[in-house]
N, C-alpha and C positions, 0 to 999 in steps of 0.2 A: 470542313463542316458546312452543310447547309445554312444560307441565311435565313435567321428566325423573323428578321422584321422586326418592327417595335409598335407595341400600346402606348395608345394616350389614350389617359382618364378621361372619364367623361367628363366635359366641362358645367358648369352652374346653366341651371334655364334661364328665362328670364322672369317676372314673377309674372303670374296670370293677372289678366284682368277682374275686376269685378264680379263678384259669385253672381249666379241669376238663379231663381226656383226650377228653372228645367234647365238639365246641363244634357239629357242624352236623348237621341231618338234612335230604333229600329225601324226597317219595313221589311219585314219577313213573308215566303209564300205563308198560303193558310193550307197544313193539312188535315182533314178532315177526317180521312180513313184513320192514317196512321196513330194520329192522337188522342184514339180511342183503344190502340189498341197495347194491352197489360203484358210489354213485352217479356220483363224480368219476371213475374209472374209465368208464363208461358217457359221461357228458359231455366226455373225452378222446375217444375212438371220434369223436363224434358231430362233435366240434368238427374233427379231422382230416379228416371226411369233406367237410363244407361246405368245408374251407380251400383239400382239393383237388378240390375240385368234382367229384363224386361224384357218378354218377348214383343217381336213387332204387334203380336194383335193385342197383350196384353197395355202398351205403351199406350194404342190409338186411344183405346178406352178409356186411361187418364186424360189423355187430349181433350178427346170429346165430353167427356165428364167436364172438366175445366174449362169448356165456353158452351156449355149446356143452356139453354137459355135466354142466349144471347144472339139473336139471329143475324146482326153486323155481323159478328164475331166468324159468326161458319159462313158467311160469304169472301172473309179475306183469310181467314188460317185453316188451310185445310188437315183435319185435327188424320185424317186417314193416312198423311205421308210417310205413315213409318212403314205399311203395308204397299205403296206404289210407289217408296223411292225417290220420289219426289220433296221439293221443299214444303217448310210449311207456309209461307205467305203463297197467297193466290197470284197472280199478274196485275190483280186489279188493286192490288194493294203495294206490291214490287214498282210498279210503275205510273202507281198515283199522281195524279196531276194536279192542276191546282186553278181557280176561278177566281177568288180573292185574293187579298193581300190584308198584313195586317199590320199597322204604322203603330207606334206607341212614344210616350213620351214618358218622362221621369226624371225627379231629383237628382238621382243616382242608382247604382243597382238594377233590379229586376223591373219591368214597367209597373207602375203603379195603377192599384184601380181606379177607373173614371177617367184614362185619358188613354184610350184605344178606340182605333176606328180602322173599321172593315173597309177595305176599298176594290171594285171589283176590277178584274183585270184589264178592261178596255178603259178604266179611269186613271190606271196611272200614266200612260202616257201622255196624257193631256196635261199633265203637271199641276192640276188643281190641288193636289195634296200636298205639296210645298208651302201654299199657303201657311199650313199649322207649322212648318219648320218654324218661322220668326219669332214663336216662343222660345227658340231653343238659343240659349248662349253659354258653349263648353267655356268651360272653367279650364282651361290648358295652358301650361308655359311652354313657351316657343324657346329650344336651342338652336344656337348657332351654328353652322356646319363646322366643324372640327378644323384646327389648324393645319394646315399641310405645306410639305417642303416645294417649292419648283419645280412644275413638272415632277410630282410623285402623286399617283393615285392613295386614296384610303378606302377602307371598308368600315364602315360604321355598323355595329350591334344595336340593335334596337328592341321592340319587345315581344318578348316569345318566339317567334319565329321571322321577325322581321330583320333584315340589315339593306345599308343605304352601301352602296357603291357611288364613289364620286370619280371622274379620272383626273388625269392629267390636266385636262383645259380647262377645268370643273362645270364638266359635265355629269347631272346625277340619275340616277336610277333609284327605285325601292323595290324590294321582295315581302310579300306577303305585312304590306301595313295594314296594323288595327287598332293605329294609337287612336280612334275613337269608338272603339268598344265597351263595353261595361267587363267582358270576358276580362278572368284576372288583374283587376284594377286598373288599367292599361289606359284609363281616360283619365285617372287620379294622380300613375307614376310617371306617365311616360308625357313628354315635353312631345308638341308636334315639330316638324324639320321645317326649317326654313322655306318658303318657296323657293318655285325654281326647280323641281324635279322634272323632269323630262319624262319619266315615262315608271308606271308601276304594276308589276308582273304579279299573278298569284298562281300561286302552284295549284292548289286545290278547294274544293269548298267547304271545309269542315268552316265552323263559325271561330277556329284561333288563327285559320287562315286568311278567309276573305269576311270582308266585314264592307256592308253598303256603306255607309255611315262616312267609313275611313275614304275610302273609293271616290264615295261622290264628292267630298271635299275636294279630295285631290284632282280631279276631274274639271270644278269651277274655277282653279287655276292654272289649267291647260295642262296637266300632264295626259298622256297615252295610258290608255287602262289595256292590259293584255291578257287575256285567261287562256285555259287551254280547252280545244274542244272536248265536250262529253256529248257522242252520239247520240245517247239517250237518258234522260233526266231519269230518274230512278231513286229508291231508298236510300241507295249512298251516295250518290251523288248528284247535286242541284246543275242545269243551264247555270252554269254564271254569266255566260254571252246572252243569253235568251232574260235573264230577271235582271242584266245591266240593261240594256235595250228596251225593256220595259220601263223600265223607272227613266228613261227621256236620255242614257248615255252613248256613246257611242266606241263601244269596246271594239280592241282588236283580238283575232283569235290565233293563237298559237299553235300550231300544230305538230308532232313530233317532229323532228329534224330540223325542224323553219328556225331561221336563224333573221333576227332582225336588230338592223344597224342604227344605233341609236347613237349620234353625233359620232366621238371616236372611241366607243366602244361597240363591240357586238356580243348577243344576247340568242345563246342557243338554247331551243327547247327540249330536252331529254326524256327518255319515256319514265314515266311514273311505273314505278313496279311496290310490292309491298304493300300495307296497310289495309288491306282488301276483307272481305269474311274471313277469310283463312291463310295459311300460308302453303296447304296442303293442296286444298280439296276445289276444284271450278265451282263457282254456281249453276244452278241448274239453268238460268238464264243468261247467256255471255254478256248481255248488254248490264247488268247489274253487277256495276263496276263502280269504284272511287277512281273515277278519271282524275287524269291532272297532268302538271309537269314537274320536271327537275329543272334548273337550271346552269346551263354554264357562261359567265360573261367573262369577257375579253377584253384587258385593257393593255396601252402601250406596256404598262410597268409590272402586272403580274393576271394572270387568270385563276376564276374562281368557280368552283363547285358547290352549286347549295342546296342539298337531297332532301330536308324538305323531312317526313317521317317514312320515308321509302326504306325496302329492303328487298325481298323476293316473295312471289305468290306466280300459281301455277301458270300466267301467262307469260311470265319473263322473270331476270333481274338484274339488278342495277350494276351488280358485276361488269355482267355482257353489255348493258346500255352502253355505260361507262367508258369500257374497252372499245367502241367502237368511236366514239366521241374522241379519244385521247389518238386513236388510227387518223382519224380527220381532220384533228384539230392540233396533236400534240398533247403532252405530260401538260397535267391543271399544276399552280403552285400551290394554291389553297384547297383545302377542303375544310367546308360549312356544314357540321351536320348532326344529329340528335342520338344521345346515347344511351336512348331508353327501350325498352323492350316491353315490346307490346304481344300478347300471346292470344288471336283472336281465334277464337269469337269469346274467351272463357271468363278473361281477364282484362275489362278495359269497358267501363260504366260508360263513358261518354258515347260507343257506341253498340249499343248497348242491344240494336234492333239488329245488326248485321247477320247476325245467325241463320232468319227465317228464310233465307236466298240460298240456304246450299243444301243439297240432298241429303236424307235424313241417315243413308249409309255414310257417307262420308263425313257428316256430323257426328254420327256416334263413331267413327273412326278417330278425329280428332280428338273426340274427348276420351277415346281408351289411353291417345297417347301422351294427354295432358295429364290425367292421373300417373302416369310410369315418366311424368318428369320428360319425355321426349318430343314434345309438340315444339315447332323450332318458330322463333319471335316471326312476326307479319313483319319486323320492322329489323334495320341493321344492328341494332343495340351493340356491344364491345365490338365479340369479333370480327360479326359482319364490315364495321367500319374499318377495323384493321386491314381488312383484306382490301375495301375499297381503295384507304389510303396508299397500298404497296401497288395496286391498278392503276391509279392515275397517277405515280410517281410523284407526288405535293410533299413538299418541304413542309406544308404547316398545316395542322389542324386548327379548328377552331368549333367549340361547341356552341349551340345552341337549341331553340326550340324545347327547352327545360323550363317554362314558366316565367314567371317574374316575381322579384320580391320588393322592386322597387329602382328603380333609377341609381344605378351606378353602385348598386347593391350585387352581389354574389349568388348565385341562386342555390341556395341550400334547403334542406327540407325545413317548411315552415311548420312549427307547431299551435301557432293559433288557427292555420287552414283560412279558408281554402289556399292552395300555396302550389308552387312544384310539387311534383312525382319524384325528384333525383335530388340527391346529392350532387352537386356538380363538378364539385374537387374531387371526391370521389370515384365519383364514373374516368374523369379524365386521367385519374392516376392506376385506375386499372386499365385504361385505353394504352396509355404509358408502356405498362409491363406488357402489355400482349403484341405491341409494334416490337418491343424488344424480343419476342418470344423468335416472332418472324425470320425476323431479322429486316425489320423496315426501317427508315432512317427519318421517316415524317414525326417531327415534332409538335406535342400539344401543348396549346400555349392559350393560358387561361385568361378571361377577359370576362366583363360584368358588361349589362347592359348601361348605353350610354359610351362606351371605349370604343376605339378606335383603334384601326391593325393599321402601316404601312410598312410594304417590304422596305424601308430605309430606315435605318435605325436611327437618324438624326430627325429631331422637330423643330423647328425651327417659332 
């Protein structure tokens, strides 16, 4: 029988300091186009039109009717793409850029009015806008790094999408921190990690991914910040290299296959496939893409796999990534990865604008095939990961990136909201039967945020 390793509980934070009236700040780009424009609205029109089968010229005329008026509006959605084929966002809205920046401060929560300020983009690297940080004192308890045996690496769960790798000589890593977020309570639940991290990777720039905030912290205490490149800044995807380096950091950039040696572990960069507009159809512009990476790190006592909301979209998938990784590198023993399924563009609020990038044929393609139940997830959800795990031949799963409900808490669907999307026991125990279906031998093996994995089943 495969070794499962063992969990340790998350241990107690320490208590926080002091409440202060401002616990959070952002600095976000400012966009202008985009935030004008009434996406779900536009995706009503468009979804009514396929449902009642609409011809092309009849469909434009709901378009155009619906931003009638609005002369913004027919400079970035071109309401005539159902007759040329074409997407509805313009280029100059697909590829909007950005002049300002917008800093905010707050209590807690969303920013509050009366403490936002515009900053234009050759002023933040001058770093006058720090200034206003000295208001800001998070309210966070600090955990301790987790006990570990001699010489035995751990993998720390942390929140949302984040986990700390520590190795052998304790040396640490982190993957996508946002324990200073306001995203899913994450500044409320989640304890910050001891210094001392060496180096922090993000896979992507959704905001449960990379988070300034979190980054720049971690950054004023010398860790290595590493993102992956995105060719071209776009709808779905932000510069992370380009708005770290602005705001006065200095990122390094990841690039497929680069593998970087971070004391005695190494850290490969995987292709990001999945989560994309579709899982069908290309955009009508290649560059409008959710760049990113996957990650595999490497330590003396086990290797790990952490995919991050990836699955397969028309320019690859993770499958193939994968299999080449484990050709190079060898069988992963862990796998790290999210059990939810995401059906784009149809299904999934948060992004919500992704649709207006793919061709209006293949847009009403997908939606004939989401009505008939057959549009297949942007993301691995059950059996994609099934398949993963019999790929990279891993002894162990392990979930994540299913939200948070709290600090060394279970991620189960919350009914007071905002909360996860998944059951988490649930997903794992169909993940279960479907490894069983296979005939794979990778065990899930459930853990809360705050827990801790080592392949050695003693703790000392």
């Amino acid at each position: 029988m495969k070794n499962q390793g063992a969990i340790h509980a998350a241990t107690s934070p320490a208590e926080p300091a002091e409440d202060s009236p401002v616990r959070n700040w952002w600095l976000r780009p400012t966009y202008d186009l985009r935030s004008k424009v009434p996406f779900r609205a536009i995706m009503r029109v468009t979804k009514r039109g396929f449902e009642n089968n609409l011809a092309d010229e009849d469909l434009t005329k709901a378009l155009r009717a619906a931003i009638e008026g609005n002369d913004l509006l027919t400079e970035l959605i071109d309401a005539s793409a159902p007759l040329s084929g074409g997407p509805l966002a313009r280029s100059v809205l697909t590829f909007e850029g950005w002049d300002e920046w917008r800093l905010s401060l707050s209590p807690q929560g969303e920013p509050a009015r009366g403490t936002t300020w515009r900053i234009p983009c050759g002023r933040l690297a001058d770093g006058s806008w720090r200034s206003v940080l000295g208001k800001v004192r998070a309210r966070q308890a600090t955990v301790a790094s987790p006990p570990r045996l001699p010489g035995a690496a751990v993998l720390t769960r942390r929140e949302h999408a984040s986990v700390e790798v520590c190795s052998a000589s304790g040396s640490r890593v982190i993957f996508d921190p946002i324990f200073r977020s306001h995203l899913l309570g994450c500044q409320d639940a989640m304890p910050v990690p001891e210094p001392g991290i060496a180096a922090a990777f993000v896979t992507h720039s959704h905001s449960d991914h990379f988070d300034l905030a979190t980054l720049d912290h971690l950054a004023s205490l010398g860790t290595a910040i590493y993102v992956p490149e995105v060719p071209r800044h776009s709808l779905l995807s932000e510069d992370m290299h380009r708005s770290l380096q602005l705001c006065g950091l200095a990122p390094w950039i990841c690039q497929w296959g680069s593998v970087a040696q971070i004391s005695d572990m190494t850290v490969e960069a995987i292709p990001f496939f999945g989560e994309q507009a579709s899982a069908l159809v290309r955009p009508s512009e290649a560059d409008a893409r959710n760049w990113g990476n996957c990650y595999r790190v490497d330590t003396a006592d086990f290797s790990a796999l952490l995919l991050s909301d990836t699955g397969a979209d028309p320019a690859g998938s993770m499958l193939d990534a994968i299999s080449t990784s484990v050709q190079r590198r060898g069988p992963v023993d862990v796998v790290v990865g999210s059990l939810r399924h995401l059906y784009m563009p149809f299904e999934v609020d948060g992004l919500h604008s992704y649709f207006v990038v793919l061709p209006m044929a293949g847009l009403r393609s997908d939606h004939d095939c989401w009505l008939r139940g057959r549009l297949p997830s942007s993301t691995l959800g059950i059996c994609g990961t099934a398949a993963v795990c019999a790929e990279a031949g891993a002894r162990v799963f392990l979930p994540y990136a299913h939200g948070l409900t709290g600090y060394g808490q279970p991620i189960a669907v919350n009914p007071l909201g905002p909360g996860p999307e998944i059951d988490e026991a649930a997903a794992s125990a169909a993940l279960s039967a479907e490894l069983r279906r296979i005939g794979c031998g990778t065990v899930v093996t459930n853990w809360n945020p705050g827990d801790s994995w080592t392949p050695v089943r003693e703790w000392v």
